[in-house]
N, C-alpha and C positions, 0 to 999 in steps of 0.2 A: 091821675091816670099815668100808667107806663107805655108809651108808642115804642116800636122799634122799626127801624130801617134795614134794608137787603139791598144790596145792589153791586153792581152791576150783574146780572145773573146770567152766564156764557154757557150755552149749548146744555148738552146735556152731563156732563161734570157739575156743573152748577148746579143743575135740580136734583141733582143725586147725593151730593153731599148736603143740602138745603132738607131732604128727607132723611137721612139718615139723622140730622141732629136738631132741626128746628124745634120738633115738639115735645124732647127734655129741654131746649132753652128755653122756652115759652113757660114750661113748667115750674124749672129753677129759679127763673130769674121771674116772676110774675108777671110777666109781657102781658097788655091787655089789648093790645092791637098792634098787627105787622103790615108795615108797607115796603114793598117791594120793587123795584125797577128791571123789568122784566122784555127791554126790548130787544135783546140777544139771545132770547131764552129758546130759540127754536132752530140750533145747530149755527146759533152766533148774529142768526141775520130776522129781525122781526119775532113774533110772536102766534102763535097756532091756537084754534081753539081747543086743541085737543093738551096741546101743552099749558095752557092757560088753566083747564080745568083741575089738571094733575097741579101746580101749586098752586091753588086754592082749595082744593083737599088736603096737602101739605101743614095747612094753617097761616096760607097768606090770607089776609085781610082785603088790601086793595095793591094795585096793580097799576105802577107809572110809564110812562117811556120817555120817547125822545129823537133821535132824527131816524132811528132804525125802525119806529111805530107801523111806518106804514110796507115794510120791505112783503108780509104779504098782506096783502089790501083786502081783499074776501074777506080772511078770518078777522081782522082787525077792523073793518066796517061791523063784520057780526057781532065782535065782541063788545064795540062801543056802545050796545044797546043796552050790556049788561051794568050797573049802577058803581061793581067792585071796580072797572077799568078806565083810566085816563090817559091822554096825549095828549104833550104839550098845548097850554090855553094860549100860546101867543100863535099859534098857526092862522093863517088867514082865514077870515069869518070865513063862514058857508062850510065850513069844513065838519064832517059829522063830529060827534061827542064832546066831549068837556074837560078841562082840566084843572075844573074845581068844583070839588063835591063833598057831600057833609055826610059823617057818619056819626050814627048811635054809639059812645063808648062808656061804658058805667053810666048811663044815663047822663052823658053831656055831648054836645056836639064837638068834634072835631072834624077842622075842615083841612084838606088834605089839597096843597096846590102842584099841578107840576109845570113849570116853566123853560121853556131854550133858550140860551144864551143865542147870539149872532154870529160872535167869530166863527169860521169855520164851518158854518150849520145850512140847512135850507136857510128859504126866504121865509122870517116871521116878522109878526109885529113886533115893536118896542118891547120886551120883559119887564123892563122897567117900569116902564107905564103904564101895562096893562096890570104888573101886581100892587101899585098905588091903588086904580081901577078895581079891583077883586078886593081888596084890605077895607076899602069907605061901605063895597056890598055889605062886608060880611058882618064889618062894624054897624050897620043900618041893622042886621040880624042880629045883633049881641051876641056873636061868633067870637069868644076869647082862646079857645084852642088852634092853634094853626101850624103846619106843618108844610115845608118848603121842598120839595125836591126842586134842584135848580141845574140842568143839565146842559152841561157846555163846553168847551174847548178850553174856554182861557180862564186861568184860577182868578182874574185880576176881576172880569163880568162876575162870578158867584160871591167872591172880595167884596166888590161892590153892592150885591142887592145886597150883605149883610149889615153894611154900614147904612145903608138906605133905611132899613127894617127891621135894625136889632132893638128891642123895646118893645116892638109891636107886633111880632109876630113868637110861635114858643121855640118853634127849631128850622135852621136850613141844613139843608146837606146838599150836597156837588154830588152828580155822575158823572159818568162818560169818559172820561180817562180811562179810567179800570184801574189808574196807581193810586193805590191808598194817600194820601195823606196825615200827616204828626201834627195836625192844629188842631185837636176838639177842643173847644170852650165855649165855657157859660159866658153871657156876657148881659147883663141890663134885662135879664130873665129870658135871653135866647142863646141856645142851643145851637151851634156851628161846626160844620168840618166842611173843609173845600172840596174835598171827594171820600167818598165810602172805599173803593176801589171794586174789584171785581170776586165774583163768587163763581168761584170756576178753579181752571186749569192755573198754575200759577206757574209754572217751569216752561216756557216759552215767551209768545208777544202778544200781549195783553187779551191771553186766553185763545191763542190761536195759534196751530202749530207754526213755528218760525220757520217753513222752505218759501213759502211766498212770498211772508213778510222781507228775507234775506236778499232773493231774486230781485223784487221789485228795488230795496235800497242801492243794489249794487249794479243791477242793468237798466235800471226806470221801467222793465218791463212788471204789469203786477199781471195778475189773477185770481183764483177763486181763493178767499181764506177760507179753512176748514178746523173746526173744533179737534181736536184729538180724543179720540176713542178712549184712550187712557191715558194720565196724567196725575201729577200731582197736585189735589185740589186745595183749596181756600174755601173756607166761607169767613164772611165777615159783616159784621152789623152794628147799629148805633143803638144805644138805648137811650130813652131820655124821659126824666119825668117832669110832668106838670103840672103843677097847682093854678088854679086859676089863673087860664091862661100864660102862665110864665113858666121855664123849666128852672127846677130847683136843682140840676140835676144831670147827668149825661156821661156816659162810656162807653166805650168801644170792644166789641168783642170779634176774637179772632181764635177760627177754629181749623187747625189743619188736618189732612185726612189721615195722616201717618201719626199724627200726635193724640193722647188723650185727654190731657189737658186744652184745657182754652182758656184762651191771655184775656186777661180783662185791663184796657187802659182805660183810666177817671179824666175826665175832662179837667182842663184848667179854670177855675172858677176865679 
């Protein structure tokens, strides 16, 4: 199977460049399922159901987050009823929804987990120890497909779960920076990059017009970030493919809105 990754997905630059080219990618490149990271996707802060539905008509697949999941709580309680939608699985129990669920892909399971690092972050459980916890599940299921969204502040936590679980799971990827990262590789049949970066605005701070981000570094005073109306966007995604359970496989693709070409970089195998 071919999985592909989206993320970080910022306001609404992101799902507008994400429509305009995702499904000639999907076509080109034979993508058999997309996951996305989609917790900025609703003007930078949280996620809507009404924007939720717009990329998943798109031809998102499923739908991750991470500390911005619950910025609005309503839609994002509704949505977690729906089977495509995850948040962080280290949040503390009792908390609605899951974040780790199986999907149908060419008639094999792929289990798709999303996880938050610490630094930085709300108050969750261990990551660590809960995806030990979720890996022995899914091994009790004969679950060999697996896919890591790993969302966090410090590149050294997503560093970490890959040394912990490269072997045994098919691919990790890093969000929540929004800066891309130059480290894809294969490694011992897993698929790695410390962060995707962001799918959005790319001429400003990291998707967000820079007068706030400016104010705040220079006077401590912040306030409200705001997506930009217009912008020069990005889109950018991982590919990666996998044979029983292992990826064979992995590249990075980068699509700018002013350019018609798109960069394709090969993982380091």
């Amino acid at each position: 199977m071919r999985i592909a990754f989206i993320g970080d997905i910022v306001g609404r630059p992101g799902r507008k460049i994400i429509k305009e080219n995702l499904e000639k990618i999907r076509k080109n490149y034979n993508i058999d399922f997309v996951i996305a990271n989609a917790e900025n996707a609703s003007h930078g802060f949280g996620l809507t159901v009404k924007n939720c539905n717009e990329l998943l008509k798109m031809g998102i697949d499923a739908i991750t987050g991470g500390n911005h999941s619950f910025d609005k709580k309503s839609d994002m309680f509704a949505l977690l009823e729906n089977n495509n939608i995850l948040r962080p699985h280290n949040y503390p129990e009792g908390l609605v929804g899951s974040g780790c669920k199986l999907f149908d892909v060419n008639n094999e399971k792929l289990a798709v987990i999303n996880l938050m690092g610490q630094f930085g972050m709300p108050i969750v459980e261990n990551p660590f120890n809960v995806a030990r916890k979720l890996l022995d599940e899914l091994k009790e299921k004969n679950v060999k497909n697996i896919f890591i969204d790993f969302h966090g502040e410090a590149t050294s936590e997503k560093r970490v779960i890959f040394m912990m679980l490269k072997g045994e799971v098919s691919a990790i990827c890093g969000t929540h920076t929004h800066v891309g990262t130059d480290d894809l590789e294969v490694c011992e049949g897993t698929a790695y990059l410390t962060d995707i970066g962001l799918t959005g605005c790319r001429d400003n701070v990291i998707g967000m017009d820079e007068r706030i981000p400016i104010q705040k570094a220079t006077t401590g005073i912040g306030g409200h970030f705001e997506v930009p109306n217009s912008c020069k966007a990005v889109f950018q995604m991982m590919v990666v493919d996998i044979e029983n359970g292992k990826a064979s496989n992995a590249f990075k693709l980068k699509k700018y809105c002013n350019k018609d070409e798109i960069i394709k970089t090969d993982a380091i195998i």
